[in-house]
py3Dmol code that shows the C-alpha trace and the ligand (Angstrom):
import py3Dmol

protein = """\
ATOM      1  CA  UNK A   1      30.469 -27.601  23.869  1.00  0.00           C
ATOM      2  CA  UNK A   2      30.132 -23.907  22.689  1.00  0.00           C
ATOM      3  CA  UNK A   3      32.884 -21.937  24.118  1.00  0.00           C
ATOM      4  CA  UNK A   4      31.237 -18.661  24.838  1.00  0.00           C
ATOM      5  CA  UNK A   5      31.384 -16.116  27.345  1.00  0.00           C
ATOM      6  CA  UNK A   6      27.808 -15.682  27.071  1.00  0.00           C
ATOM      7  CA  UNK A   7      25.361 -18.760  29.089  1.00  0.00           C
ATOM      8  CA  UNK A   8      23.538 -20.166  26.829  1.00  0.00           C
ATOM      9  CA  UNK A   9      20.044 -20.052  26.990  1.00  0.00           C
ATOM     10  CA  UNK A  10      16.947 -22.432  25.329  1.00  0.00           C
ATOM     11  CA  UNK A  11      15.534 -20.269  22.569  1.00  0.00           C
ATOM     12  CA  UNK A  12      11.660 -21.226  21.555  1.00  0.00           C
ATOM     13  CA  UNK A  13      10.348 -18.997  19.141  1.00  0.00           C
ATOM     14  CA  UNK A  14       6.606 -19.592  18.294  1.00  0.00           C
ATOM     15  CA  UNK A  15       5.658 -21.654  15.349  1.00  0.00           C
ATOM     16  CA  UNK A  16       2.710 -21.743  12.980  1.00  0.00           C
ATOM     17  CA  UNK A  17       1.556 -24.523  10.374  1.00  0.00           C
ATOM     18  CA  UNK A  18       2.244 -23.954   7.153  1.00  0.00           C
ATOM     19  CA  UNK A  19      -1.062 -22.303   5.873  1.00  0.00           C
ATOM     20  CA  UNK A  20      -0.868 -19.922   9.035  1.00  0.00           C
ATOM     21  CA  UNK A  21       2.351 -18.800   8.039  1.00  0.00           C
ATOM     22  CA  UNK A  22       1.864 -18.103   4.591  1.00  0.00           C
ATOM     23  CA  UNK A  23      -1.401 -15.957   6.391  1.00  0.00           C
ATOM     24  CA  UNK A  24       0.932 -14.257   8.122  1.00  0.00           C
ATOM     25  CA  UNK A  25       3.271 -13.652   5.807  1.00  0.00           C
ATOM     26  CA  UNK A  26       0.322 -11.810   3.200  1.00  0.00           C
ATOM     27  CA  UNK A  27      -0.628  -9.618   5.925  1.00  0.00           C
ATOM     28  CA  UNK A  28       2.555  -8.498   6.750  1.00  0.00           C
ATOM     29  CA  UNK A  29       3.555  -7.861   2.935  1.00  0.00           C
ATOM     30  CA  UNK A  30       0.174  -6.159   2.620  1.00  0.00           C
ATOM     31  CA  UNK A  31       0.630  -3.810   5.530  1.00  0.00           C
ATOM     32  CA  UNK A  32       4.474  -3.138   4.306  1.00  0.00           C
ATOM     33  CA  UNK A  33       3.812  -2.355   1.010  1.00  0.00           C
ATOM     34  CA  UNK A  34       1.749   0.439   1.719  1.00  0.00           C
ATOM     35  CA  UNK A  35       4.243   1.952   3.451  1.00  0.00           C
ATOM     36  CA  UNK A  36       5.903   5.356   1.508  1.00  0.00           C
ATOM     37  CA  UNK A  37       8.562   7.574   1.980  1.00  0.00           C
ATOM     38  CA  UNK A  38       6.464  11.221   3.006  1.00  0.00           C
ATOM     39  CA  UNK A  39       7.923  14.495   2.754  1.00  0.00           C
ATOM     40  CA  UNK A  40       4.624  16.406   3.876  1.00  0.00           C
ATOM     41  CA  UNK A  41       4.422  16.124   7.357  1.00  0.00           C
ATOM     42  CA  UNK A  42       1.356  17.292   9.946  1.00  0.00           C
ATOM     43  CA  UNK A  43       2.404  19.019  13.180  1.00  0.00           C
ATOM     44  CA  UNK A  44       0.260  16.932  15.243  1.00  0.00           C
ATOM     45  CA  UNK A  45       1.854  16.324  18.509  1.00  0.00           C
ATOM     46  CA  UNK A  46       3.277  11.930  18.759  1.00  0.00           C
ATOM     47  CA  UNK A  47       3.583  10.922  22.765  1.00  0.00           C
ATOM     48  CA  UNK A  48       7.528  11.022  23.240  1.00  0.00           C
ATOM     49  CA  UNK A  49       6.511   7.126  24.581  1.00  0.00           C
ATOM     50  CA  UNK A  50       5.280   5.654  21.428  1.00  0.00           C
ATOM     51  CA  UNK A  51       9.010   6.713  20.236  1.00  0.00           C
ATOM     52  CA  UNK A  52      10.707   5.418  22.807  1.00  0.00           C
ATOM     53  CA  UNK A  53       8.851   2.556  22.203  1.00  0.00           C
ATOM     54  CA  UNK A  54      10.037   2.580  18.033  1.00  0.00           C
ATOM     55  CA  UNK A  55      13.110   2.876  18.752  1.00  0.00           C
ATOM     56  CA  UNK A  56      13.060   0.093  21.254  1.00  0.00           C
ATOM     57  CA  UNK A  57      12.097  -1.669  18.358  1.00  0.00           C
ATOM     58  CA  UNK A  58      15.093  -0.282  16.279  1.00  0.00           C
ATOM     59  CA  UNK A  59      17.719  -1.903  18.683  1.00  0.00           C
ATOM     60  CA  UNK A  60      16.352  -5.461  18.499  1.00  0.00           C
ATOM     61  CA  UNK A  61      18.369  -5.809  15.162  1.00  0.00           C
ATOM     62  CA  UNK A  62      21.355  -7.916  14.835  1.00  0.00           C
ATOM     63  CA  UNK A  63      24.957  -6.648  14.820  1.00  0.00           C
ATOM     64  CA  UNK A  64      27.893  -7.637  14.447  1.00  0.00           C
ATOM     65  CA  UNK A  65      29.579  -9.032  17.206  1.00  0.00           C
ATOM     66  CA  UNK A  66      26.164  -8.076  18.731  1.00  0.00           C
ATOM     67  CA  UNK A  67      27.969  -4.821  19.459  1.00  0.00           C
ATOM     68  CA  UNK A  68      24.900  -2.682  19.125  1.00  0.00           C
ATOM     69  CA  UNK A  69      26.741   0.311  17.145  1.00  0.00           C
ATOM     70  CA  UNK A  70      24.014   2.726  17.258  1.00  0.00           C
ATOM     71  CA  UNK A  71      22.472   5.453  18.845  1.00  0.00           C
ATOM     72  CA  UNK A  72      19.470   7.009  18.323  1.00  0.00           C
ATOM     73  CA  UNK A  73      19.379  11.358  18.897  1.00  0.00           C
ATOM     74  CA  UNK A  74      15.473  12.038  19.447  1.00  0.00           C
ATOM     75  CA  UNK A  75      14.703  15.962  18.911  1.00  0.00           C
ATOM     76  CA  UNK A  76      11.504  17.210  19.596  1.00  0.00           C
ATOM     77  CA  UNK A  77      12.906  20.271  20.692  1.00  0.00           C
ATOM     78  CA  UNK A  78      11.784  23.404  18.038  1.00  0.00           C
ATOM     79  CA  UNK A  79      15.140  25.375  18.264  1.00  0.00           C
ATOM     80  CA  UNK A  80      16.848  22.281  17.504  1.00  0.00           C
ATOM     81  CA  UNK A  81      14.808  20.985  14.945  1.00  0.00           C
ATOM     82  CA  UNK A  82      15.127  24.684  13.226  1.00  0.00           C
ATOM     83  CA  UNK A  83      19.188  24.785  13.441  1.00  0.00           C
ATOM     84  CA  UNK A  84      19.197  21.240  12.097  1.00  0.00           C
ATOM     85  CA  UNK A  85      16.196  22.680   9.494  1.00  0.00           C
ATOM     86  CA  UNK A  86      18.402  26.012   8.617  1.00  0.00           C
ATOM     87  CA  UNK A  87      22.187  23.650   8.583  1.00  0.00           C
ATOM     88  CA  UNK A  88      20.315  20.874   5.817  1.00  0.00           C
ATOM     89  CA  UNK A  89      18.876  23.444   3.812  1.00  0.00           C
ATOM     90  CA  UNK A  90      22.256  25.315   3.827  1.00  0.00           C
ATOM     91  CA  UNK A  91      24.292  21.821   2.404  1.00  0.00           C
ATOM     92  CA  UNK A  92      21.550  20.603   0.447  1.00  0.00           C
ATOM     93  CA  UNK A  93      21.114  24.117  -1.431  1.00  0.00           C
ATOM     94  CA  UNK A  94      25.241  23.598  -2.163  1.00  0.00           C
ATOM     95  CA  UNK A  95      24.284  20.178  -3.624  1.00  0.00           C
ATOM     96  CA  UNK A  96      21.348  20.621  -5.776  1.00  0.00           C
ATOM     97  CA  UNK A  97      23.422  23.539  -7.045  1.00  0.00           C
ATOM     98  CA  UNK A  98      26.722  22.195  -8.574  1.00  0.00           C
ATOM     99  CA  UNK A  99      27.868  19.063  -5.975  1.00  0.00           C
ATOM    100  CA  UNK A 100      25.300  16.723  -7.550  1.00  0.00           C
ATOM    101  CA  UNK A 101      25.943  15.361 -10.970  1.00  0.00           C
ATOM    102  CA  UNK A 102      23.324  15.618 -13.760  1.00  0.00           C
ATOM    103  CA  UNK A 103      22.631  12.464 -13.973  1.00  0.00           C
ATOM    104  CA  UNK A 104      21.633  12.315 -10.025  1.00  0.00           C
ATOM    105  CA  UNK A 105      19.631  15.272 -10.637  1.00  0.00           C
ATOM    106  CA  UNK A 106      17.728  14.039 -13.488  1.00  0.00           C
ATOM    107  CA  UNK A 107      17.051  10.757 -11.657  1.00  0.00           C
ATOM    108  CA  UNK A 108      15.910  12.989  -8.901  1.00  0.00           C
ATOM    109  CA  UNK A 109      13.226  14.974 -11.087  1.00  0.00           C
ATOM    110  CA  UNK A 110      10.794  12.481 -11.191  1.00  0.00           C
ATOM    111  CA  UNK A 111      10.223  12.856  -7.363  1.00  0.00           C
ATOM    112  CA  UNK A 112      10.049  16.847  -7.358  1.00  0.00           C
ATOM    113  CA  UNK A 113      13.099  16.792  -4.003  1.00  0.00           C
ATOM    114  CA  UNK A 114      14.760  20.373  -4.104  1.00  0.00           C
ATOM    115  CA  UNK A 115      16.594  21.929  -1.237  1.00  0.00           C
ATOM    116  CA  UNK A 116      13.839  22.974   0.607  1.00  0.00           C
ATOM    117  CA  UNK A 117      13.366  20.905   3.867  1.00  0.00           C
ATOM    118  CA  UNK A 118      10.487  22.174   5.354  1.00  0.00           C
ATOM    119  CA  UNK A 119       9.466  18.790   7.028  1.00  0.00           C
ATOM    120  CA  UNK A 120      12.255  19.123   9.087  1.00  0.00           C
ATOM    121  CA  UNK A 121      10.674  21.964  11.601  1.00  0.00           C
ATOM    122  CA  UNK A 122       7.233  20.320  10.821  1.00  0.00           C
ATOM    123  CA  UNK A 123       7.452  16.814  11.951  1.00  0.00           C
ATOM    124  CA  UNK A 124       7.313  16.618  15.690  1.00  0.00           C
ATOM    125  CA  UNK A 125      10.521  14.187  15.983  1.00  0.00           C
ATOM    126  CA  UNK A 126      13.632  13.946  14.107  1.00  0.00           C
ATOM    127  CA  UNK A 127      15.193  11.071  14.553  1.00  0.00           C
ATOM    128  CA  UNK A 128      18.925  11.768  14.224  1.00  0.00           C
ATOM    129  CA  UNK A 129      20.729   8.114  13.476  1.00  0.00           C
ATOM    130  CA  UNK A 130      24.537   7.743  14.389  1.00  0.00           C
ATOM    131  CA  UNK A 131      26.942   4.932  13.564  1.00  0.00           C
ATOM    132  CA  UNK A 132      29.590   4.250  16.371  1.00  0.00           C
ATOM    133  CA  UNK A 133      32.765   2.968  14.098  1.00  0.00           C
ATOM    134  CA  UNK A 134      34.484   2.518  17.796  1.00  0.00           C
ATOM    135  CA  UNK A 135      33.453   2.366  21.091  1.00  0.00           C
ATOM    136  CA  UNK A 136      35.483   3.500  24.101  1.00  0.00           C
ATOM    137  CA  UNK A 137      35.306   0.861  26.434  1.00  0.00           C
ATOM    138  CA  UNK A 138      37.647   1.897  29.934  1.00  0.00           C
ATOM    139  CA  UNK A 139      38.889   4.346  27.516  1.00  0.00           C
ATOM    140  CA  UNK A 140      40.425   2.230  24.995  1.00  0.00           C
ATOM    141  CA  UNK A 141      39.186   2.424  21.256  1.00  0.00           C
ATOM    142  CA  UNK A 142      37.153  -1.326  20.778  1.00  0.00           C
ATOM    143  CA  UNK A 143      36.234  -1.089  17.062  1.00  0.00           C
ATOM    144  CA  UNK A 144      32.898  -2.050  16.137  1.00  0.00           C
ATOM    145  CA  UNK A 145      31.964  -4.769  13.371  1.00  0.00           C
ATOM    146  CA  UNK A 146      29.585  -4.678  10.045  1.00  0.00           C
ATOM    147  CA  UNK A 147      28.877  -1.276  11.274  1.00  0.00           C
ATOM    148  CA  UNK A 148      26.645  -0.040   8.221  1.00  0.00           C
ATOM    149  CA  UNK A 149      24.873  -3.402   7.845  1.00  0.00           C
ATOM    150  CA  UNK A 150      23.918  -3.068  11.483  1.00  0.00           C
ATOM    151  CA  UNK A 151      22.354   0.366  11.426  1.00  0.00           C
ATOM    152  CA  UNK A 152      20.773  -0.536   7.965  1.00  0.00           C
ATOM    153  CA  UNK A 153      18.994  -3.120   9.578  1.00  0.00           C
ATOM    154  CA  UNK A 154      18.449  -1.338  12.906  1.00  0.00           C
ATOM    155  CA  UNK A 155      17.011   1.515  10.816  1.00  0.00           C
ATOM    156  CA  UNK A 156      14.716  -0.477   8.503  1.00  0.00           C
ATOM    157  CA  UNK A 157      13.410  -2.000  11.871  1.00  0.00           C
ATOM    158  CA  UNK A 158      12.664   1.188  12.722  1.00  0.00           C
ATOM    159  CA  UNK A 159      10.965   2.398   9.310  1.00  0.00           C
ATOM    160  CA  UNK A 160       9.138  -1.251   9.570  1.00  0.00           C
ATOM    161  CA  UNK A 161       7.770   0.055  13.042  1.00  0.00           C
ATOM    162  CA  UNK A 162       6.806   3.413  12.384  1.00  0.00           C
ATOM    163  CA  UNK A 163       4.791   2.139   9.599  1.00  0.00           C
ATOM    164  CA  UNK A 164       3.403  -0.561  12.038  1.00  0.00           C
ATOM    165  CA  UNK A 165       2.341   2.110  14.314  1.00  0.00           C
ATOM    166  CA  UNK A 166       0.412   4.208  11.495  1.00  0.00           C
ATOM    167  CA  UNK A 167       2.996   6.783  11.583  1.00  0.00           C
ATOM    168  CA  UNK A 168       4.766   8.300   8.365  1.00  0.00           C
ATOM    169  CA  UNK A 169       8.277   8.845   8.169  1.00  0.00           C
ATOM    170  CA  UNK A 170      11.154   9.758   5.626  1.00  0.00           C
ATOM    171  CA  UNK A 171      14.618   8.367   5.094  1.00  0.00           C
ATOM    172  CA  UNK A 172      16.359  11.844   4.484  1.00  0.00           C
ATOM    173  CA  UNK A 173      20.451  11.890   3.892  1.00  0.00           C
ATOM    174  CA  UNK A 174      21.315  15.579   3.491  1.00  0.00           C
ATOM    175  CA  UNK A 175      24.886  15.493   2.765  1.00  0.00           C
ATOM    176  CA  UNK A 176      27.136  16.434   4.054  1.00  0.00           C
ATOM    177  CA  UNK A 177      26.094  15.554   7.404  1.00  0.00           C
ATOM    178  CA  UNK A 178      28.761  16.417  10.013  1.00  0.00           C
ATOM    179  CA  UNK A 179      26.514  19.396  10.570  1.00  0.00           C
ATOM    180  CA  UNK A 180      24.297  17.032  12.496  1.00  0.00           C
ATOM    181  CA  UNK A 181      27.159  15.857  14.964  1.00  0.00           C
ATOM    182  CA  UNK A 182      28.619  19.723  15.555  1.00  0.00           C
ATOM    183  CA  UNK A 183      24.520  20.923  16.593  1.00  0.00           C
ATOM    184  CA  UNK A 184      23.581  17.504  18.686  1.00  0.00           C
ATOM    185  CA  UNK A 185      27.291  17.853  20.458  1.00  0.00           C
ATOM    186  CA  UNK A 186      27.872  13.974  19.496  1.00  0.00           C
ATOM    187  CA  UNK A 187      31.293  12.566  20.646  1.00  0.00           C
ATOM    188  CA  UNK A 188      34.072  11.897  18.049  1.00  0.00           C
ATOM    189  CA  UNK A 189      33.367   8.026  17.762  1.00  0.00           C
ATOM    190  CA  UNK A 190      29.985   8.849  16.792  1.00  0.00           C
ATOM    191  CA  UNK A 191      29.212   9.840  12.838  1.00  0.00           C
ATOM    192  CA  UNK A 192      25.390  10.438  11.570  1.00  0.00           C
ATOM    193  CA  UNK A 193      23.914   7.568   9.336  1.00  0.00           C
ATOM    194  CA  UNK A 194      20.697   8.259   8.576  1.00  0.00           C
ATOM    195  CA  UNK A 195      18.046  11.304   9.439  1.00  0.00           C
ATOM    196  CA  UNK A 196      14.400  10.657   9.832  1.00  0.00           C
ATOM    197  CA  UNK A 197      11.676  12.336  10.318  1.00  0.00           C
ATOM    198  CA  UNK A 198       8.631  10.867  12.193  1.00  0.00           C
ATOM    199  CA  UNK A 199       4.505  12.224  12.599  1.00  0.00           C
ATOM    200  CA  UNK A 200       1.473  11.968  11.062  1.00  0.00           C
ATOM    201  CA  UNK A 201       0.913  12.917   7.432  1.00  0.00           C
ATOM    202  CA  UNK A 202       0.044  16.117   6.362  1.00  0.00           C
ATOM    203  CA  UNK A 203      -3.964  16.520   5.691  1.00  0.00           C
ATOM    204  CA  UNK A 204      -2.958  17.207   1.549  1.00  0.00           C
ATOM    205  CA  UNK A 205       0.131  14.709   1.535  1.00  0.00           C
ATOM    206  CA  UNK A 206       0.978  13.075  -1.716  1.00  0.00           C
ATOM    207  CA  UNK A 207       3.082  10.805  -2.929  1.00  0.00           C
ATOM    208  CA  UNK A 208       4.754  10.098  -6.388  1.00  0.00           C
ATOM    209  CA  UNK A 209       2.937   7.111  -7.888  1.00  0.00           C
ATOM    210  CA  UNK A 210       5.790   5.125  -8.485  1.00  0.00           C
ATOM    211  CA  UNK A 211       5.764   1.031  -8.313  1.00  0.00           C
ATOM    212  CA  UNK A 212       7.956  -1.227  -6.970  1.00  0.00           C
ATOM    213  CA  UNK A 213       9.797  -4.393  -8.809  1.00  0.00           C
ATOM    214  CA  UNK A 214       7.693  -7.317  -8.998  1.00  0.00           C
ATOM    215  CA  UNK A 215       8.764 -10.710  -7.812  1.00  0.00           C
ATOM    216  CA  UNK A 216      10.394 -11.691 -11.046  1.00  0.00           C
ATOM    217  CA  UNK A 217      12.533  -8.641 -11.173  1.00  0.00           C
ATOM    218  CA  UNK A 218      13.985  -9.351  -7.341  1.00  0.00           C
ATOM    219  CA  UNK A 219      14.009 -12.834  -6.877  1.00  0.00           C
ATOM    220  CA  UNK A 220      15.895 -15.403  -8.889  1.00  0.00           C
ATOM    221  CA  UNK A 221      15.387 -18.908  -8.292  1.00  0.00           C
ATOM    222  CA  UNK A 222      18.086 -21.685  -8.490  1.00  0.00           C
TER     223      UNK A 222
END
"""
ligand_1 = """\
14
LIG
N 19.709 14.399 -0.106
C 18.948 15.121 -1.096
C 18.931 14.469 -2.429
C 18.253 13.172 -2.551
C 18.971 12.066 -2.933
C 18.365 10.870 -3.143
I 19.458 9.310 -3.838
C 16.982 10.730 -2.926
O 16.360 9.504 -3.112
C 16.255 11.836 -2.543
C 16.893 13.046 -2.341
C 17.543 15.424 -0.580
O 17.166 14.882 0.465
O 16.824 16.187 -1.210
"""
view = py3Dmol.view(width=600, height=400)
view.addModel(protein, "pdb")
view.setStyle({"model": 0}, {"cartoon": {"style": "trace"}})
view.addModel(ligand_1, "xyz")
view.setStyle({"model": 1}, {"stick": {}})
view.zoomTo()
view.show()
């Protein structure tokens, strides 16, 4: 017998034959592996719905202790987006000007970043990520588990379904970013993770052409 606080329930996910899931699994690889990173954002309006609905997605991911460490800070708001615009520009300006080492800077040429952050008044959602180290539960501290795995796997969910949707979006860390808790008024359990802009393309986007590992270079069999 499980001892569990949590009833058990039967749990039967659908199945495919083999040659159905290896279908599958191609399309799904092909539609990922289009997806990019975008920094040039359109201003074309996205339904605050189909968000929601993303970041529904988001929080199906695993956690530890299936604590759910996350919230999810959705600005559509233009003042906000253009304090949070003028604060990142402000940090990053301090970074790619003496806080970063050479070496990051040099591995950072080949993608053209600087500390201009235009996107982030473009895009018509910033989504603002926050770990929760602790919870206050009857105002006690409960600490939270596997905190960074968790969001890292709530926020590639999240990336995964944005793409799914045919929506761009960028994985952007401007750091420091305590900047981000002091203008969204977050509590003190709360610290941001990961900021990321959602829309449609710009009209003129590009990307760099870079190319990803092949299957040799990431998997090793045993
Ligand atoms: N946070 C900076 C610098 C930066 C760092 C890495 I590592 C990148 O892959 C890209 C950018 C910025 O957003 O410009």
């Amino acid at each position: 017998m499980l001892n569990t606080e949590y009833p058990h329930k039967p749990y039967r996910p659908q199945q495919y034959p083999v040659s159905e899931m290896q279908a599958r699994a191609a399309a799904f690889y092909e539609l990922m592996q289009q997806r990019r990173s975008l920094r040039f954002f359109s201003d074309e309006p996205v339904p605050q719905a189909l968000m929601d609905q993303l970041i529904l997605t988001a929080a199906t991911a695993p956690s530890g202790a299936h604590k759910q460490p996350w919230t999810f800070c959705l600005v559509g708001n233009p003042d906000i987006k253009r304090q949070i615009r003028e604060a990142a520009e402000q940090e990053e300006f301090e970074s790619y000007n003496g806080r970063m080492t050479p070496e990051w800077l040099r591995d950072l040429a080949p993608l053209g970043t600087d500390w201009h952050k235009p996107f982030l008044e473009t895009a018509p959602w910033l989504v603002i990520v926050f770990k929760r180290n602790f919870d206050y539960v009857d105002g006690e501290k409960q600490k939270n588990y596997y905190v960074l795995e968790s969001l890292g796997i709530a926020c590639g969910f999240f990336l995964a379904a944005v793409h799914n949707a045919g929506l761009v979006a960028l994985t952007h860390t401007p750091s420091p970013m305590d900047f981000l808790s002091k203008i969204l008024g977050r509590p003190d359990n709360e610290r941001p993770f990961l900021l990321i802009p959602v829309g449609y393309p710009a009209a003129d986007a590009t990307v760099p052409d870079i190319h990803r590992k092949s299957l040799e270079d990431v998997r090793i069999l045993y």
